[in-house]
N, C-alpha and C positions, 0 to 999 in steps of 0.2 A: 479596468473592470469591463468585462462583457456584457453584453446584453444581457444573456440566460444568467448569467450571477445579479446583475440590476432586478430580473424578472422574479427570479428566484427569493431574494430578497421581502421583495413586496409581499412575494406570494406568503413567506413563512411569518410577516408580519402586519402588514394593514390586511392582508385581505381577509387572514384568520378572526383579525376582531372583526371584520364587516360580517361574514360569515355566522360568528358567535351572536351578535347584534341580532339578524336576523332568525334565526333561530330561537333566540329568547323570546324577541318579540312574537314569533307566532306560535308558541307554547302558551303565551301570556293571552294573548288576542281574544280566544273564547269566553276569559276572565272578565272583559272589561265591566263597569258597570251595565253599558245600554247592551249589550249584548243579551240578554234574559231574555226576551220575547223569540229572539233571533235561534237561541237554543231550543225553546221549550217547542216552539214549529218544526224544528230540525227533529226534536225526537218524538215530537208524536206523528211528524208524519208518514211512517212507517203503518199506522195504523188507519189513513185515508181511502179510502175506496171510492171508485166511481159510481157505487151504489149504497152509499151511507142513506139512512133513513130510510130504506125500503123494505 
């Protein structure tokens, strides 16, 4: 067996689940509970100014 078929291997199996893993996980991430303050900063601050109150 060859390197590139040893590599290949890997490739078409553990790395596709690390891959999958990781992508789940950062679909999921914004989800978490403590994450809620973290978002609602993210979308309001689009609306911050350097002259709010004036």
């Amino acid at each position: 067996m060859s390197v590139y078929d040893t590599l290949r291997h890997f490739a078409d199996s553990h790395a596709l689940v690390v891959m999958l893993a990781i992508f789940v996980t950062l679909c999921a991430w914004p989800f978490r509970p403590g994450a809620t303050p973290h978002n609602r900063a993210a979308a309001h601050s689009i609306f911050k100014d350097e002259n709010d109150g004036e």
